[in-house]
BAFI-923069 format. One record per residue (C-alpha): chain; residue number from 0; y, x negated, z; residue in three letters. Coordinates in nm, 3 decimals. Last residue first. Example, Ala and Ser with C-alpha at 12.3 -4.5 7.8 and 13.67 -1.06 7.14 Angstrom:
BEGIN
 chain resi      yy      xx      zz resn
     A    1  -0.106  -1.367   0.714  SER
     A    0  -0.450  -1.230   0.780  ALA
***
This chain:
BEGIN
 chain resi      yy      xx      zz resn
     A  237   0.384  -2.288  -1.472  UNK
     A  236   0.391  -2.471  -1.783  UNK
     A  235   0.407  -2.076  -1.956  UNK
     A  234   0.690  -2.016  -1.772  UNK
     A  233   0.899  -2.366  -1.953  UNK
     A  232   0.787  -2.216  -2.285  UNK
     A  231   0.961  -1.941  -2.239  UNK
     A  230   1.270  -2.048  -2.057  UNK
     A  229   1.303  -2.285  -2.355  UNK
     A  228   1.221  -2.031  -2.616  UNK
     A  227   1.548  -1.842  -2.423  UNK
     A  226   1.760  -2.128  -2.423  UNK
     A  225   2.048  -1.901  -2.612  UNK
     A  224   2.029  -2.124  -2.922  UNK
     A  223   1.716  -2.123  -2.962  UNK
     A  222   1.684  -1.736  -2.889  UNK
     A  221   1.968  -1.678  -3.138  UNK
     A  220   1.756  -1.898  -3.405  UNK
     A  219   1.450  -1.699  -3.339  UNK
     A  218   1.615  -1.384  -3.346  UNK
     A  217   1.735  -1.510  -3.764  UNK
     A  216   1.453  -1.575  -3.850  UNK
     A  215   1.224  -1.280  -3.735  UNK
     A  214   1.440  -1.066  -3.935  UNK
     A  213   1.336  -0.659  -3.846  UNK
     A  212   1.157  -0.430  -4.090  UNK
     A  211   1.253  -0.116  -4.058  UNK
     A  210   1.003   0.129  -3.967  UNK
     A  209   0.784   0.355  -4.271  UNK
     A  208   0.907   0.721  -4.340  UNK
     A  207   0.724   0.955  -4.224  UNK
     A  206   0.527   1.196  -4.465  UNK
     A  205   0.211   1.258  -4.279  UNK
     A  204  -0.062   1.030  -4.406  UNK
     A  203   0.200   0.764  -4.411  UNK
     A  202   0.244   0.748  -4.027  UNK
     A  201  -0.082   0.745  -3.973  UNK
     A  200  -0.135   0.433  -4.166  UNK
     A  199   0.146   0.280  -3.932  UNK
     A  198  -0.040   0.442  -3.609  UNK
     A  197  -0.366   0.239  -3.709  UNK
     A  196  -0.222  -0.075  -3.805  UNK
     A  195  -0.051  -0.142  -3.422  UNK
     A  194   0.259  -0.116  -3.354  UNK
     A  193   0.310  -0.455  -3.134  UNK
     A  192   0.582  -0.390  -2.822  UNK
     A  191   0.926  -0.595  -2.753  UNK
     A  190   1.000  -0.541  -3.163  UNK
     A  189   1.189  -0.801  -3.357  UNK
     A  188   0.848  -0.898  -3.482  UNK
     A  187   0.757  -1.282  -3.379  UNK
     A  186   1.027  -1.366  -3.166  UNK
     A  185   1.013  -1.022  -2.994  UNK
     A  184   0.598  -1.022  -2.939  UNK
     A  183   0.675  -1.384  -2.754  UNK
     A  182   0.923  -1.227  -2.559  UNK
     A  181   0.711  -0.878  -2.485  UNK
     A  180   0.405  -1.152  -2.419  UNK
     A  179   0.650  -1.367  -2.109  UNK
     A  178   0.724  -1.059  -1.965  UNK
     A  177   0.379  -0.911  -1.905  UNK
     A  176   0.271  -1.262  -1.790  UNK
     A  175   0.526  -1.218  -1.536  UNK
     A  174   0.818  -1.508  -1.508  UNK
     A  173   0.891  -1.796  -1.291  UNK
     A  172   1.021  -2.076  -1.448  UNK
     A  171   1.327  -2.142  -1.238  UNK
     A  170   1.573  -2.028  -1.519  UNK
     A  169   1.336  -1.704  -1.498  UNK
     A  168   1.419  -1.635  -1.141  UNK
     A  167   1.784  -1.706  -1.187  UNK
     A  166   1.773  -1.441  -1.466  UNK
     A  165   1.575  -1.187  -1.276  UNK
     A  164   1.805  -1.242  -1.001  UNK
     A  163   2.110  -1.180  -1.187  UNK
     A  162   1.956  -0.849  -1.323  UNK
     A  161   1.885  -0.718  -0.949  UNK
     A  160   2.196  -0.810  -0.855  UNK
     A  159   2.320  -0.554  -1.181  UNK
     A  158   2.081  -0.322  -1.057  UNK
     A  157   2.217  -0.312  -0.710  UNK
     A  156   2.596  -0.251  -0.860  UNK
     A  155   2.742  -0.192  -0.567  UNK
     A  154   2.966   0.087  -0.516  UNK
     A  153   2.994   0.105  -0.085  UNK
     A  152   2.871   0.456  -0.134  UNK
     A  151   2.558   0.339  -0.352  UNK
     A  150   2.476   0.648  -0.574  UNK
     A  149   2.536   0.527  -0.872  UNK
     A  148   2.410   0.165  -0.861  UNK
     A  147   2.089   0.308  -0.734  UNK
     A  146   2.015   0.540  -0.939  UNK
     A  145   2.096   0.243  -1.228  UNK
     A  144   1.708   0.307  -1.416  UNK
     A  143   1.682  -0.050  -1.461  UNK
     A  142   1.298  -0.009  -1.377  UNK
     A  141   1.290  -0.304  -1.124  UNK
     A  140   0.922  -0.373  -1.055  UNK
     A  139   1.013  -0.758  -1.116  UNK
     A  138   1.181  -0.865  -0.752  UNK
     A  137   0.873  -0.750  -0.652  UNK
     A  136   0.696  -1.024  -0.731  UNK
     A  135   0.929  -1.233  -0.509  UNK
     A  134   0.948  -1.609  -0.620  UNK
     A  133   1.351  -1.555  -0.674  UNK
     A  132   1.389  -1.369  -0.332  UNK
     A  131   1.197  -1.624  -0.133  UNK
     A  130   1.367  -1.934  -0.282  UNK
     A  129   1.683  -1.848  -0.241  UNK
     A  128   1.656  -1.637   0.130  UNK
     A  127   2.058  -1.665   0.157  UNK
     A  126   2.090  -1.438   0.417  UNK
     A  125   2.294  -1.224   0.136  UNK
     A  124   2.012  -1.216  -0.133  UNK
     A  123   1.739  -1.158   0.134  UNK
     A  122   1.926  -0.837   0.236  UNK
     A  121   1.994  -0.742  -0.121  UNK
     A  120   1.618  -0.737  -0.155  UNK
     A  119   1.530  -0.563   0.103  UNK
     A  118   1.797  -0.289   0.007  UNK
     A  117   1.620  -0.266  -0.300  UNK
     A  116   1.229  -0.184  -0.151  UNK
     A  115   0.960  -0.239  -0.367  UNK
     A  114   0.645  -0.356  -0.127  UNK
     A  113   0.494   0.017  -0.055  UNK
     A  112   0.542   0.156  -0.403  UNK
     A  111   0.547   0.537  -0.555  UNK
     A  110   0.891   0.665  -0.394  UNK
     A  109   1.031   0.316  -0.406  UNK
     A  108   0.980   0.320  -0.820  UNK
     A  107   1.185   0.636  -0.825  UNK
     A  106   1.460   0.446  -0.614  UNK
     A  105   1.669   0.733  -0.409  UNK
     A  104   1.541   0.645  -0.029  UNK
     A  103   1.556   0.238  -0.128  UNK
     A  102   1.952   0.261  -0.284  UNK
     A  101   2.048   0.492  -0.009  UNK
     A  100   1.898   0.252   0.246  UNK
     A   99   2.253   0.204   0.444  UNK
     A   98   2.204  -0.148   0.450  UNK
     A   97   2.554  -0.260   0.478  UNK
     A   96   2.601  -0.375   0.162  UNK
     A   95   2.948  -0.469   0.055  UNK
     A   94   2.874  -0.872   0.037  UNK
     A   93   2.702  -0.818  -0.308  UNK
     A   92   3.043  -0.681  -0.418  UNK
     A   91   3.090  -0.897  -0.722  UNK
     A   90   2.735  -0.935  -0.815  UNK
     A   89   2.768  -0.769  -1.190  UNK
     A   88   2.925  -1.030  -1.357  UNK
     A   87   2.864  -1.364  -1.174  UNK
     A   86   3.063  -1.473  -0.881  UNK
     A   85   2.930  -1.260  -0.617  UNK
     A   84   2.548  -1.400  -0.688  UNK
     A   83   2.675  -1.776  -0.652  UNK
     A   82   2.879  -1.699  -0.320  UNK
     A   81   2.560  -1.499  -0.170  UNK
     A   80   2.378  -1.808  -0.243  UNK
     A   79   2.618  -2.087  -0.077  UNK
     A   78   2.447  -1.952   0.299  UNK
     A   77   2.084  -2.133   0.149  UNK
     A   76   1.867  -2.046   0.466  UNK
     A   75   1.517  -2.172   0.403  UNK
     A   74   1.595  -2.454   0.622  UNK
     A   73   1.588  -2.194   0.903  UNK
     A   72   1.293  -2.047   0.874  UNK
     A   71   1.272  -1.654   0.868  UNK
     A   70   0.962  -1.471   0.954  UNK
     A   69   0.711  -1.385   0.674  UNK
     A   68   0.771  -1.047   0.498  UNK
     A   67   0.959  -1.208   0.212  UNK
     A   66   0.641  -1.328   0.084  UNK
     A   65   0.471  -1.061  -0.029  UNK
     A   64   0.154  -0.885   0.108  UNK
     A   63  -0.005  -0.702  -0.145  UNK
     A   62  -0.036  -0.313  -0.182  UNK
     A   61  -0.389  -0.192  -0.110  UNK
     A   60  -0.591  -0.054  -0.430  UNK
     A   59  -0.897   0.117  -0.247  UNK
     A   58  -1.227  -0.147  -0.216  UNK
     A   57  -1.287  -0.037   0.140  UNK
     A   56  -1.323  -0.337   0.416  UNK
     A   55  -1.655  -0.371   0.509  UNK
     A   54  -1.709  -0.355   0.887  UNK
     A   53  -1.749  -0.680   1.086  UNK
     A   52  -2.109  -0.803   1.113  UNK
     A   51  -2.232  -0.775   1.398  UNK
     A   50  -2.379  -1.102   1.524  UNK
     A   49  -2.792  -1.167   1.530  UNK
     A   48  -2.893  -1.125   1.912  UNK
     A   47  -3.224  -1.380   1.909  UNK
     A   46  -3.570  -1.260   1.912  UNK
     A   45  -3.755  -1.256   2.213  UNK
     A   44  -3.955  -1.563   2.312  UNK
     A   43  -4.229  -1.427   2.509  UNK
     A   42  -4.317  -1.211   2.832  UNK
     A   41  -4.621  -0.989   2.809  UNK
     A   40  -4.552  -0.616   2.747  UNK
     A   39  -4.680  -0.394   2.992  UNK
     A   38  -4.843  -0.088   2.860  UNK
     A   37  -4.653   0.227   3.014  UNK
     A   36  -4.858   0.458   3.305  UNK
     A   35  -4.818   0.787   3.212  UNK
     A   34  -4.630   0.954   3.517  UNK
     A   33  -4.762   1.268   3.667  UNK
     A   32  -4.593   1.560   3.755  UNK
     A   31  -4.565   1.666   4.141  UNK
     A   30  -4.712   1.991   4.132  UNK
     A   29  -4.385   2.199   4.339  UNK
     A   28  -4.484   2.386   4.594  UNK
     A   27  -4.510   2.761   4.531  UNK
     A   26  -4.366   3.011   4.797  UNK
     A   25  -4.544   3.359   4.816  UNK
     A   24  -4.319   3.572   4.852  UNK
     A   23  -4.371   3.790   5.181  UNK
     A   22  -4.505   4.115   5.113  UNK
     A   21  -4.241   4.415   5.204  UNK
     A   20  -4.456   4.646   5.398  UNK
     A   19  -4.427   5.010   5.337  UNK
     A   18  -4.193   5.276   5.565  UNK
     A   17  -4.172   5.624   5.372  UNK
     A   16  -4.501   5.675   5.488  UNK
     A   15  -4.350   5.623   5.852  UNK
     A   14  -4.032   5.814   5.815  UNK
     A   13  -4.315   6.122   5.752  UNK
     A   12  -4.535   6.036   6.036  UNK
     A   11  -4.848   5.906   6.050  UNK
     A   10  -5.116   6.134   6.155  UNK
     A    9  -5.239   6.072   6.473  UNK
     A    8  -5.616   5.907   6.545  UNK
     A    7  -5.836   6.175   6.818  UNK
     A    6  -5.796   6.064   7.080  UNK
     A    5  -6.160   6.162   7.278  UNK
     A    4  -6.064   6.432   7.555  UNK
     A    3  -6.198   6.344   7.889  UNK
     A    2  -6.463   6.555   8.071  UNK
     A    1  -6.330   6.747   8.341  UNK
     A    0  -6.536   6.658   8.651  UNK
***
C-alpha cells in the first residue's frame, strides 16, 4: 500500500503576511472615585442674618435739591404776581416768555450748574409760585452778565426779572451770607471787597499810587435812607 505523505505545514502566503490582527482595545471601566466622608455638624442656634447695609453713598459735590422741584399746590398759586413783576422797571414783558430755553442753553452759569436754570425761573414767576421763587437759592447764582436779555427773541429782559426778584427776596429777609458781608464791607469802606494790608504795602514797593479813599459817612446815610441797613439787619434776624 502506498504509504501516505505527511503535510508538510504551507507557507503563508504573501496577502497573508500582509494580513496582521488588529488587537481589540482594551476597554477600561471607570474606578468609581471615592467620596470623603464630611464631619457632621450638630444642630444649634445659628447665628442670626444681620441686614445689608445699603451702599455708601460717594462723598462727590451733588447739586441740592431746591424747592421749586416739588409739585405744585394750589394755595401756593399767587395769579396777582406776574401783574406786580410787569409793573416794575425791567418786568414789563414777563408775560412774553414762551419757554423757548434760549435764555437757559446760552447762560454761562447754566453751562456749569444743574439747579440754575432762567427759564425755570420765569416759569415760577408767571404761575405765580411767590413764595417758592423768592426762597429759591438759585434765584442768587445770577451773574448779571445780560446774555440772556440779548438774545431772548421775545426781548425780555430776564436779568432785569431776575433783579426784581432779588429785591423782593431781600424785602422778605432772605439774603446769602455772602451778600449780607459785601453790604456790611460797603458801609464800612465804600468797597464791596476788603483789600487787605498786604497787597496795599505791595502796592508801595512798586510805585502805584495808593486807592482813593471812599466816605463811609455819607453811604451810610444813603443806605439809611434807602432802607438798605434795614434790609440788613432784618437778614441777619433770619
Amino acid at each position: 500500500m502506498p504509504k501516505k505523505k505527511s503535510r508538510q505545514p504551507t507557507e503563508p502566503s504573501p496577502k497573508q503576511k500582509t494580513r496582521k490582527s488588529i488587537p481589540k482595545p482594551i476597554e477600561k471601566t471607570p474606578i468609581p472615585a471615592q467620596s470623603t466622608p464630611q464631619p457632621t455638624i450638630p444642630a444649634g442656634p445659628q447665628p442670626e442674618k444681620q441686614p445689608e447695609k445699603p451702599p455708601e453713598q460717594s462723598q462727590e459735590r451733588t447739586t441740592p435739591k431746591f424747592t421749586e422741584r416739588a409739585p405744585i399746590r394750589a394755595h401756593e398759586i399767587d395769579p396777582h404776581f406776574k401783574h406786580e413783576i410787569s409793573k416794575m422797571q425791567g418786568g414789563e414783558k414777563l408775560n412774553r416768555c414762551f419757554q423757548c430755553g434760549t435764555c437757559t442753553s446760552d447762560c454761562p452759569i447754566a453751562r456749569f450748574s444743574d439747579c440754575y436754570r432762567p427759564r425755570q425761573i420765569i416759569r415760577m414767576a408767571q404761575l405765580g409760585l411767590k413764595d417758592r421763587v423768592l426762597s429759591s437759592d438759585a434765584l442768587w447764582l445770577c451773574a448779571a452778565c445780560f446774555t440772556c436779555t440779548d438774545r431772548c427773541p421775545q426781548g425780555v429782559e430776564v436779568a432785569s426779572v431776575i433783579r426784581i426778584l432779588r429785591n423782593a427776596s431781600v424785602e422778605r429777609g432772605f439774603m446769602p451770607p455772602i451778600f449780607k458781608q459785601l453790604g456790611l464791607s460797603i458801609l464800612e469802606t465804600t468797597i464791596a471787597y476788603r483789600i487787605p494790608e498786604l497787597k496795599l504795602r505791595k502796592r508801595e514797593e512798586i510805585g502805584l499810587p495808593p486807592l482813593p479813599k471812599g466816605n463811609p459817612q455819607a453811604i451810610l446815610k444813603l443806605a439809611k435812607a434807602t432802607g438798605f441797613c434795614d434790609r440788613l439787619q432784618r437778614g441777619e434776624q433770619k
